[in-house]
N, C-alpha and C positions, 0 to 999 in steps of 0.2 A: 510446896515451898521448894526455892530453888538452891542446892548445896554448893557453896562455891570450893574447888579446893584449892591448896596452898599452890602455888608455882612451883615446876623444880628446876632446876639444871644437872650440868654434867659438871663434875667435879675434879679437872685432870688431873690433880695431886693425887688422892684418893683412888681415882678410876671408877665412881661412881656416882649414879644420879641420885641427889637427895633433896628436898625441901629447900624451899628459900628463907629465911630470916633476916631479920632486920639491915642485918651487915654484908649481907650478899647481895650478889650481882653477876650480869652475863656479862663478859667480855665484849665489846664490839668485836676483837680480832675472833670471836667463836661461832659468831652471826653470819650464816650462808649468806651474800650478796651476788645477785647474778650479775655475771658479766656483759646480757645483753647491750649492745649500743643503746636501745632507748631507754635502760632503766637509768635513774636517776638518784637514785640512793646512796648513800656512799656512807662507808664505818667508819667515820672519825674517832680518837681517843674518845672523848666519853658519852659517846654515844653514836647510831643510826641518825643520819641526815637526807633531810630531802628538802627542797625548794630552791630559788632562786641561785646561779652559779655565785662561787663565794668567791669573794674579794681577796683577789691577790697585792700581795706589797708592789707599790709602783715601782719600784727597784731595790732589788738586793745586791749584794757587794761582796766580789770573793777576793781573798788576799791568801798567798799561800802562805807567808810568811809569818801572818799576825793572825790570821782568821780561828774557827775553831768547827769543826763540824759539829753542830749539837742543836734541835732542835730550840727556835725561838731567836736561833740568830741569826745573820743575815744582813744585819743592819751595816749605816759607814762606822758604827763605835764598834761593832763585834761582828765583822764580817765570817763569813762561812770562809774553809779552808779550801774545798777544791768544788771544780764549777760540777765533776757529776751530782756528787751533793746538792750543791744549788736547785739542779735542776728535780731532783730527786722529791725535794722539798717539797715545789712549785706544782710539781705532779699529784702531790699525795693531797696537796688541802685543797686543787681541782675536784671539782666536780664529778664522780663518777671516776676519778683518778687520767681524767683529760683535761691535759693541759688546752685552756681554749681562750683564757682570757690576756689580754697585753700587759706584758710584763717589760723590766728591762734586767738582766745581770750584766753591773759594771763589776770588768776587773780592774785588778790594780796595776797599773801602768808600767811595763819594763819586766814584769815575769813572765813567765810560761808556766801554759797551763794543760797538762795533758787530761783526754775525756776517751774513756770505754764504753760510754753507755748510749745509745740511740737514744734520742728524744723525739715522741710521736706529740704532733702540734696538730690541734683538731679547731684551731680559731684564733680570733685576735694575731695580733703582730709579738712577737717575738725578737727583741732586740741584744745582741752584744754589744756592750761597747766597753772604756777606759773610764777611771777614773785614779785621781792622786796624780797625774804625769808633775815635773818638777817644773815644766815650763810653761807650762799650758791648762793646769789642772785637770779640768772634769768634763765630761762627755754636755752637761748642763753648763758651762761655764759662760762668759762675756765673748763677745768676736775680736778675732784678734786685729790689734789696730782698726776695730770700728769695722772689717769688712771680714772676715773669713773665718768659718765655724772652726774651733782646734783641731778636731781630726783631720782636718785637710794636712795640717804642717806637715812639710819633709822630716822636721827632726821631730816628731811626737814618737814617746817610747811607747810604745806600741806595744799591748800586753797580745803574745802569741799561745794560737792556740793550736795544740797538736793531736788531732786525732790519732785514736790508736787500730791497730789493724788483729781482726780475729779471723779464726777461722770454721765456718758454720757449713757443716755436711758437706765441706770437698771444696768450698767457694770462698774464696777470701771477702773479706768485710769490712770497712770502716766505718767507726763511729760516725755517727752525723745528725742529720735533723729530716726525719720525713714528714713532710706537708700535706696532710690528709684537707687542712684547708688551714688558710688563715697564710700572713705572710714572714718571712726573715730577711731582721737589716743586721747587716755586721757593721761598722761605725767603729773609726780609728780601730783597727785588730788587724794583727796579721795571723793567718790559717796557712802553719806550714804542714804540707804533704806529704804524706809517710813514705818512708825507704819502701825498696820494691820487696814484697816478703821470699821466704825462702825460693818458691814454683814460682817463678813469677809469670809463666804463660799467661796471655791475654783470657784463654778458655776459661780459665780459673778464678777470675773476678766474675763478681754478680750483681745485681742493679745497687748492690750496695757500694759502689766503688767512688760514691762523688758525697761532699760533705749535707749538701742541700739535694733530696732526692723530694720530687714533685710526683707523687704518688697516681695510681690510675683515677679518672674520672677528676682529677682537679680544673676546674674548668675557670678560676682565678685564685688571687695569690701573687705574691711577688716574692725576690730576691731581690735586696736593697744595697747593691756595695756603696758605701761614703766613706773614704778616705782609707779604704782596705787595701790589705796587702795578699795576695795568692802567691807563696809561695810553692812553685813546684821542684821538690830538693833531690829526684831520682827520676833523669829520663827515660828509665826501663823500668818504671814504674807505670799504674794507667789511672792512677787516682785524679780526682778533678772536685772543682766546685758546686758545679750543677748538672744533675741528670732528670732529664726530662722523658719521662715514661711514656710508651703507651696509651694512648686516649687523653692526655693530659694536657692542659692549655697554662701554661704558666706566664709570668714577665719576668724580665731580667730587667733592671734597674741600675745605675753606672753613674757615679759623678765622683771623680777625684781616686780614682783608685788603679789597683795595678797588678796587672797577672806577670808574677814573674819565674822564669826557671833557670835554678841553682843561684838563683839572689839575684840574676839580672836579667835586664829589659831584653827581647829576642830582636832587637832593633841593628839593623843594618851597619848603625856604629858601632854595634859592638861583635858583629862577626860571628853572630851562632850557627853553628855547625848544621848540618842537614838532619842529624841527631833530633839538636835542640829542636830544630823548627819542625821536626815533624812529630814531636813529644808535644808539641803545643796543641795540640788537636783534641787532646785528653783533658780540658780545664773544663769546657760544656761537654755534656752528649746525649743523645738523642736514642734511647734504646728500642731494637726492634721487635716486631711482633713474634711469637710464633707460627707457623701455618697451623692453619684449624680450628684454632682457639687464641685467637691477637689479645683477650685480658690475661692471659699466663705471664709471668716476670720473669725472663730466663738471664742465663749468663750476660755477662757486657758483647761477646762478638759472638756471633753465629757464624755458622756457610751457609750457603746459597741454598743449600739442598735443607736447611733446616728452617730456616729465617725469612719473614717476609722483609721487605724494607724498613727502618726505623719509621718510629710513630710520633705524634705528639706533637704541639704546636707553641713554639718561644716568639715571647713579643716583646719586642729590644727595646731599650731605652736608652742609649749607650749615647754617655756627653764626650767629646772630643776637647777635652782641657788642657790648654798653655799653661807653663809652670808663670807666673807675677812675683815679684819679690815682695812680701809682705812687711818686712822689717828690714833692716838695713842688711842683713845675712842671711834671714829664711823664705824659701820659698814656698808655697801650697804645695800638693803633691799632685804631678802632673797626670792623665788618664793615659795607660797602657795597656793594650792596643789602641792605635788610635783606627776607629772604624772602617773607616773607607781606604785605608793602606792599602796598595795592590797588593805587596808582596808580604805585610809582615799585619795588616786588618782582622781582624772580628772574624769572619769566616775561617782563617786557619787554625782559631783557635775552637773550633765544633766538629765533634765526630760524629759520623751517622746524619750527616745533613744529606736530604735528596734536592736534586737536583733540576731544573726545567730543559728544554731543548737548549738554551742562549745561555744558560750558565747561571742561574736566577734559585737559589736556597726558595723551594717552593715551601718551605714546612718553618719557615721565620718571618715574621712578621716587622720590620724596622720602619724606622721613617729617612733613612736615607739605605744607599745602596751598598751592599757588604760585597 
């Protein structure tokens, strides 16, 4: 005959393992789960799960104002207070604690939202956008006057978001979104860019320096701007929106939106400094390899004695849009840079772009000429 015995566990009050009873129970939080990529498992509150990735809310909604950070909320009646939260959330009821499936976080229209924490995105699309604006409502709303989505408008309040900047073993860092797969749309938001920190040598940033970083080996994916704002607030600063790594094939995606430094257009009407226009270089960048080992992620600039040439391959999508008067006083929001500008186009805003004999960005891919 075969003696079964009781179960025990470990008892943390106590400091001791004893027998189980009726009333007891192991923690999920006390259940070794490996961190392998392929395990599947994941410790939710009340209990070990496995199967199918689980269903994330089609959208949650942060308001600083009204919100509440506390698990189960989220919702437009009880929205969460700050977007690391949000995302914090999104991560934990993921599968495996990978975020991989399409979600959307609307914020609320006209605040600011500052974010500390990297978000690793391992699938599905990942969307920011507004909701609540007073003029225009919700990222899901009617088109205005029967033709243009709301995030287009000039005057939509625009809920801003502001990464923050750390500093990790000697290298500066900003928050952001790495793209291991899957893609990000930002949609009516403005992402203003951090002041330059104390060092601000160039040597001193590292691949973390741009909000959207396209991780190695990503070989699709996209960045989606519709009706964004890139704010660049410090041009001795090297922060930017997209960095595109080493071995990495990413798209850049563009209709209605506008990279600007210190709140304005780098446009010929308005007279930017050589400052300005050479600060604009820092919005995309193209990071380079190392010699010996090109899958290594090193700082944003190398020398020549250290650094092969940048790597990694961007594939443009970039619309060239005329502001139209939509209502008797507002207009859409017009696309800046416009692409094929000689002097003030798409190319001066990429650093780490190589070059052909004829002048020819061999490492981007567009459908007209930069």
């Amino acid at each position: 005959m075969i003696t079964y015995q009781t179960p025990t566990f470990y008892d943390p009050v106590n400091q001791v393992i004893r027998t189980m009873d009726p009333t007891a129970f192991l923690p999920p939080t006390q259940m070794p789960v490996s961190a392998h990529v392929g395990n599947t498992i994941q410790a939710l509150s009340d209990g070990l799960y496995v199967g199918s990735p689980i269903s994330l809310p089609s959208a949650v909604y942060v308001n600083t104002a009204t919100g509440v950070d506390a698990p189960g909320n989220g919702t437009l009646a009880v929205p969460y207070n700050t977007l690391d939260y949000a995302v914090a959330q999104l991560t934990s009821e993921s599968v495996n604690s990978q975020l991989q499936t399409s979600t959307i976080i609307a914020l609320q229209a006209g605040q600011t939202f500052t974010t500390a924490n990297n978000v690793n995105l391992y699938g599905g699309t990942l969307t920011l956008t507004f909701y609540g604006d007073p003029n225009y409502g919700s990222y899901n709303s009617p088109l205005v006057a029967g033709t243009t989505n709301p995030w287009l408008m000039t005057n939509l309040e625009r809920p801003v978001i502001e990464p923050q900047v750390t500093n990790v073993n000697g290298y500066w860092n900003m928050a952001g979104i790495n793209v291991y797969a899957g893609n990000v749309v930002l949609q009516g938001v403005q992402v203003t860019l951090p002041m330059a920190p104390a060092e601000p040598a160039i040597s001193l940033y590292s691949t973390a320096a741009d909000y959207v970083r396209s991780m190695d080996l990503v070989t699709s994916g996209y960045l989606k701007l519709s009706g964004t704002i890139i704010n660049m607030q410090d041009i001795t600063a090297f922060w930017g929106i997209l960095g595109i790594n080493a071995q990495s094939a990413f798209t850049l995606i563009q209709y209605g939106s506008q990279f600007q430094v210190a709140g304005m257009l780098a446009s010929a009407a308005n007279s930017p400094s050589a400052a300005q226009l050479a600060a604009t270089s820092y919005f995309i960048k193209f990071y380079p390899d190392y010699v010996g080992n090109n899958q290594v992620q090193g700082i944003l600039y190398n020398t020549a004695t250290t650094a092969s040439p940048a790597s990694g391959l961007l594939r443009v999508l970039w619309t060239d849009t005329t502001s139209f008067i939509v209502e008797t006083t507002e207009t859409n929001l017009a696309s800046f840079p416009v692409a094929y500008s000689p002097g003030y186009g798409l190319r001066n805003y990429m650093y780490g772009v190589n070059y052909d004999s004829v002048n020819r960005p061999w490492n981007v891919s567009s459908s007209r000429e930069l």
